[in-house]
C-alpha positions as MATLAB code, in Angstrom:
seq = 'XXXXXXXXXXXXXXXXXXXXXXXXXXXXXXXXXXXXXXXXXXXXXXXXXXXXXXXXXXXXXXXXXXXXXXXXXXXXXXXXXXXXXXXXXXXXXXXXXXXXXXXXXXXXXXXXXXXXXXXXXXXXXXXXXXXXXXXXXXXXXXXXXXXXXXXXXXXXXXXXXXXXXXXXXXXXXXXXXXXXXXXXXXXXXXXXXXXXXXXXXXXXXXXXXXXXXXXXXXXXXXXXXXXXXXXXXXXXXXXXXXXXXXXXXXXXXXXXXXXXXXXXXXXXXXXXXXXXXXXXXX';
ca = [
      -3.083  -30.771  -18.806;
      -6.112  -28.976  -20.396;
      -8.458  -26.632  -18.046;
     -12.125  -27.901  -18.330;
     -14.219  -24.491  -17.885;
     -15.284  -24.753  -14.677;
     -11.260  -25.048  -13.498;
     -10.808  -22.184  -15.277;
     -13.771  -20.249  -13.731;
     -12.618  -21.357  -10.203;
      -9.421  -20.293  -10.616;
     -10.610  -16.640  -12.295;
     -12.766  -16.365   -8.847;
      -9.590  -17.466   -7.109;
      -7.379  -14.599   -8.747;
     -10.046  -12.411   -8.124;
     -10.026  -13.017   -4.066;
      -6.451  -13.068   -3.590;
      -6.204   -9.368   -5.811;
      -8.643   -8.184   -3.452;
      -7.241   -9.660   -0.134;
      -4.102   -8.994   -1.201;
      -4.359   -5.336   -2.012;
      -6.579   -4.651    1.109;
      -3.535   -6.108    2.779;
      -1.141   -4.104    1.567;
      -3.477   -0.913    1.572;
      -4.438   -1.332    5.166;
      -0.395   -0.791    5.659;
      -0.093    1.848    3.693;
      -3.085    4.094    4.966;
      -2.562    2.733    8.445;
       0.791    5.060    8.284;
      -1.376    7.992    7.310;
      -3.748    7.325   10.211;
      -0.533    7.544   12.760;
       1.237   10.747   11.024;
      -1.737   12.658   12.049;
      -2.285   11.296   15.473;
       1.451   10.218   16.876;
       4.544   10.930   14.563;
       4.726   14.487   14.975;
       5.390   13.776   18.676;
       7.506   10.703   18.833;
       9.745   11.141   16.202;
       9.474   14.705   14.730;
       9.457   16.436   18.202;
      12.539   19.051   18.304;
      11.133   20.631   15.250;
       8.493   22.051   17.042;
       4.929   21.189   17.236;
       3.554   22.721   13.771;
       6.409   21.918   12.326;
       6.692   18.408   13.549;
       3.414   17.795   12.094;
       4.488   19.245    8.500;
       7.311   17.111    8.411;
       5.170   13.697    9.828;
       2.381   14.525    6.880;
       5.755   15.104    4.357;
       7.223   11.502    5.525;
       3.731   10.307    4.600;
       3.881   11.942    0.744;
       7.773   10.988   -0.108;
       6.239    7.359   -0.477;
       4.751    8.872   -3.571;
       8.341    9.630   -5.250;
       9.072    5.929   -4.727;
       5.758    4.247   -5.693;
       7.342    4.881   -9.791;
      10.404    2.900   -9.148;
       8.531   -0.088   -7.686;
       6.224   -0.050  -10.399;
       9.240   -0.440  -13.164;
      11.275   -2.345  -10.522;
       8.401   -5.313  -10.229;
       7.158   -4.841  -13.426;
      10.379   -5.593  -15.027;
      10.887   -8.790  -12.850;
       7.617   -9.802  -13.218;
       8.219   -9.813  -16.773;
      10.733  -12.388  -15.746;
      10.219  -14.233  -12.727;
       6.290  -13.865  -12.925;
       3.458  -12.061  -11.674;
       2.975  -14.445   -8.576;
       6.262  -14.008   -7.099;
       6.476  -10.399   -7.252;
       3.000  -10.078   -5.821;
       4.105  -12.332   -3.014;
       7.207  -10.566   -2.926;
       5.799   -6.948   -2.204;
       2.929   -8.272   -0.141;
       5.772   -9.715    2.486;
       7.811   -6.267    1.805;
       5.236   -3.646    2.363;
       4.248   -5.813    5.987;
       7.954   -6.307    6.968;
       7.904   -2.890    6.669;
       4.996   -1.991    8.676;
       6.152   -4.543   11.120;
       9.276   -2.615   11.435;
       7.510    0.613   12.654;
       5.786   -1.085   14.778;
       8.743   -1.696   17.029;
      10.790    1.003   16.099;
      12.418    2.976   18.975;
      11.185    6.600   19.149;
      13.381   10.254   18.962;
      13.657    9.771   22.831;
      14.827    6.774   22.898;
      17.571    6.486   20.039;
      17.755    9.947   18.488;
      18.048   11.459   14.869;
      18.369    7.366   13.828;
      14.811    7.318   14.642;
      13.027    9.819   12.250;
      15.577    8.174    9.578;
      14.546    4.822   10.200;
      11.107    5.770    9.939;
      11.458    7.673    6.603;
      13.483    4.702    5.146;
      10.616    1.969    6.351;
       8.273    4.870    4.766;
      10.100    4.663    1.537;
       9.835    0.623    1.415;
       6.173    0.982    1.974;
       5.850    3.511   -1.181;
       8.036    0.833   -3.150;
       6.206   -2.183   -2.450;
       2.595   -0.158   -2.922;
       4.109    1.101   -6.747;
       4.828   -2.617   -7.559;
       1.686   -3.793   -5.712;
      -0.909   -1.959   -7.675;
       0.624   -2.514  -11.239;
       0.737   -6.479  -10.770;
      -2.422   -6.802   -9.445;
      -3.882   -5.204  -12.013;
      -2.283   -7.132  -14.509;
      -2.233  -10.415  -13.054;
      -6.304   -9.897  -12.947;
      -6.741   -8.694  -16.724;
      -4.369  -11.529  -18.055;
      -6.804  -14.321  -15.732;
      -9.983  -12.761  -17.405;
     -11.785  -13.577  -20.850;
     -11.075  -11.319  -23.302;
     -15.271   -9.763  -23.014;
     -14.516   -8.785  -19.713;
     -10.718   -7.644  -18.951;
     -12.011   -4.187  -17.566;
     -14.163   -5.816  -15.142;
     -11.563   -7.881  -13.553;
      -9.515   -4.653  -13.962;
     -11.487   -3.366  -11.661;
     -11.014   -5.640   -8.221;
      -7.519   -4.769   -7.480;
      -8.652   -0.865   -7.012;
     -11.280   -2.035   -4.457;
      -8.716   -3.382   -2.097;
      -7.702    0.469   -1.806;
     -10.804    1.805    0.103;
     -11.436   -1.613    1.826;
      -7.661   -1.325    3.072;
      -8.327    2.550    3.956;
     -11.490    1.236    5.604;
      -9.745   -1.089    8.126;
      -6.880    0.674    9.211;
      -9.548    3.424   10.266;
     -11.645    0.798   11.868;
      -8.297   -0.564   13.546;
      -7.313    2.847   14.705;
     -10.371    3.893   15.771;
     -11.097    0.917   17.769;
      -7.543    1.484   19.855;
      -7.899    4.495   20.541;
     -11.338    4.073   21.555;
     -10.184    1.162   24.200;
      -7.023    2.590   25.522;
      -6.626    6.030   27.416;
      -4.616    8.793   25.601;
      -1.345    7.919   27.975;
      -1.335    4.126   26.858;
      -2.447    4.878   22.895;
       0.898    7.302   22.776;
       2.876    5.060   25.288;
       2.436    1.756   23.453;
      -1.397    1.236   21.795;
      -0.246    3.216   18.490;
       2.278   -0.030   17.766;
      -0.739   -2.365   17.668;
      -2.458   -2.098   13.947;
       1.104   -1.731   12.422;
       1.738   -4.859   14.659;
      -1.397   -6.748   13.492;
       0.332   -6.452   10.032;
       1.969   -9.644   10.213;
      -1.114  -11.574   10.943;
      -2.727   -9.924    7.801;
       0.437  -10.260    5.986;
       0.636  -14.090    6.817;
      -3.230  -14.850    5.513;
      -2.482  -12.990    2.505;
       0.735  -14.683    1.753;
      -1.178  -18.252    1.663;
      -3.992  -16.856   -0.266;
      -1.326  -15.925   -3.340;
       0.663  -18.732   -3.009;
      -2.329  -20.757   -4.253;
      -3.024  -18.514   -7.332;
      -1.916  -19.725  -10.624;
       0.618  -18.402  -12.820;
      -0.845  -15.642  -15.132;
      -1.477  -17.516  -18.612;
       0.254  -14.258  -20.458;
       3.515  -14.761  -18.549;
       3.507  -18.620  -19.529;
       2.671  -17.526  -22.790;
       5.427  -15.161  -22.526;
       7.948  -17.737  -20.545;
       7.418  -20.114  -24.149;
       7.584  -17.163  -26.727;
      11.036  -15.587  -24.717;
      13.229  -15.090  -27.620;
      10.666  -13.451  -29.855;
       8.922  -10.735  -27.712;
      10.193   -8.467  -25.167;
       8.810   -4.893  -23.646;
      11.555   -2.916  -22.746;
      10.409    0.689  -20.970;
      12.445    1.772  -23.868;
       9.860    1.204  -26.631;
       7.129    2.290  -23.874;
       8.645    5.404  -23.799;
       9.641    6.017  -27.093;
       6.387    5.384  -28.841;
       3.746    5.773  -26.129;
       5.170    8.572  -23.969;
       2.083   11.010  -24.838;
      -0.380    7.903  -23.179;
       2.048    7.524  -20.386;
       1.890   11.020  -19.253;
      -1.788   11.819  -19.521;
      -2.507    8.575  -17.589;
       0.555    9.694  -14.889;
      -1.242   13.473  -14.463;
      -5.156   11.925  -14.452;
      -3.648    9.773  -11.697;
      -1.807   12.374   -9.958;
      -5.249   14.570   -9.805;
      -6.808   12.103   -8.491;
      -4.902   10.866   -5.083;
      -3.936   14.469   -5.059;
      -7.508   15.153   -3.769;
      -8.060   11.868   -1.895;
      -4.786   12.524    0.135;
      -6.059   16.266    0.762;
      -8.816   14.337    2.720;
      -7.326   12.015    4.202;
      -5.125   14.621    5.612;
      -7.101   17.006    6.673;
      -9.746   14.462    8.017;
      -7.143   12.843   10.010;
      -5.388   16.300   11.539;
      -9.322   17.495   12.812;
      -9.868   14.390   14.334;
      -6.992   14.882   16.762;
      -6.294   18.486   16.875;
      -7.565   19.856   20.036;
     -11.124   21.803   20.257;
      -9.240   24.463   21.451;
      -7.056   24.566   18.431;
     -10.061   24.333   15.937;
     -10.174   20.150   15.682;
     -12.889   18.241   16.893;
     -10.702   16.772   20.145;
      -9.572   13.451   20.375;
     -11.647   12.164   23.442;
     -14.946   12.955   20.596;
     -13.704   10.545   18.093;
     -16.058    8.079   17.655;
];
């Protein structure tokens, strides 16, 4: 059946919520990792390599997400290609918060050893995976929804979901450890945001599920024997594209991460140590 257009400009304002909910979702998870590697990982899990080196190696689990975040992006990209952009949206959203889920219960160094910090890198790693195939489809599922006058507009909303997901893992953090004493945020209270995950994770899961197909990959489903776009031909004949996108990307979180690291390491660093003290936050 034919969209009249005002179906079609309901469902547009539908994509358009559930790229932004959805990305906020899955950004909260990712940044709300950064927000614990500066305040608890260096203790629980990083501890017999010393204190400044614990927190080098916490802030290092944090960046190897970056070395995955490729392989997602050509991993869901390629079965989006062929199982569509909904399910692999769906798909990483319910990754990336199993995995955040998973750190939130995840034994510490004391309690189960070396197995810990592994665990924790590996659940790292899924996080990095899901965020690279995250990004990529919701860009694209938003550009092939929009009319053709205004594709970098609708471009646009699945990159706000990054500092509205930064935004409330901060808010989440800094509400916790503004309610809890120091003994119960280390003991237990640090588990909570990466707990709340599955709530987020659940209201974002319904929210896609009700999206429609893109009309590109239906266009693409009907059209399967004559078109293809195999990273092959990407590479071959757009490789100098590729790479100056890649490095104008890699600038660019390379200073927001700077931040976000640094910001988060003052916050909790002692006064005596040159940070501004964790009982002055907030």
């Amino acid at each position: 059946m034919t969209m009249t257009a005002v179906d079609k400009q309901a469902e547009r304002r539908k994509v358009l919520a559930g790229t932004v909910v959805g990305t906020t979702i899955e950004w909260y998870d990712f940044f709300i990792y950064a927000q614990a590697a500066g305040a608890v990982f260096a203790a629980l899990y990083f501890a017999p390599a010393g204190e400044t080196i614990g927190q080098i190696v916490a802030w290092a689990s944090l960046g190897i997400s970056f070395l995955f975040r490729p392989l997602g992006a050509i991993v869901a990209g390629h079965l989006g290609d062929r199982l569509g952009r909904k399910r692999m949206l769906v798909l990483t959203l319910v990754l990336m918060g199993l995995a955040t889920a998973l750190i939130g219960v995840l034994p510490t160094y004391a309690q189960i050893g070396v197995a810990a910090p592994v665990l924790l890198v590996l659940l790292r790693v899924l996080q990095g995976f899901s965020a690279g195939g995250e990004w990529g489809g919701a860009a694209l599922m938003s550009v092939e929804h929009a009319p053709e006058h205004k594709r970098g507009f609708f471009g646009a909303y699945p990159q706000i979901g990054v500092p509205l997901g930064m935004i409330l893992a901060t808010a989440t953090m800094w509400v916790i450890t503004t309610t809890l004493t120091e003994e119960q945020f280390l003991s237990w209270g640090w588990r909570l945001p990466f707990l709340f995950s599955i709530v987020l994770i659940l209201v974002g899961y319904f929210i896609r599920r009700a999206v429609e197909e893109s009309p590109v990959f239906k266009e693409l489903q009907e059209r399967k024997g004559e078109s293809a776009a195999p990273l092959k031909t990407l590479f071959s004949k757009h490789a100098k594209e590729v790479l100056l996108a890649a490095l104008i990307f890699i600038a660019n979180n390379a200073a927001g991460y700077l931040l976000i690291a640094f910001f988060s390491a003052y916050a909790t660093r002692p006064e005596t140590d040159g940070g501004l003290g964790p009982g002055r936050v907030g």
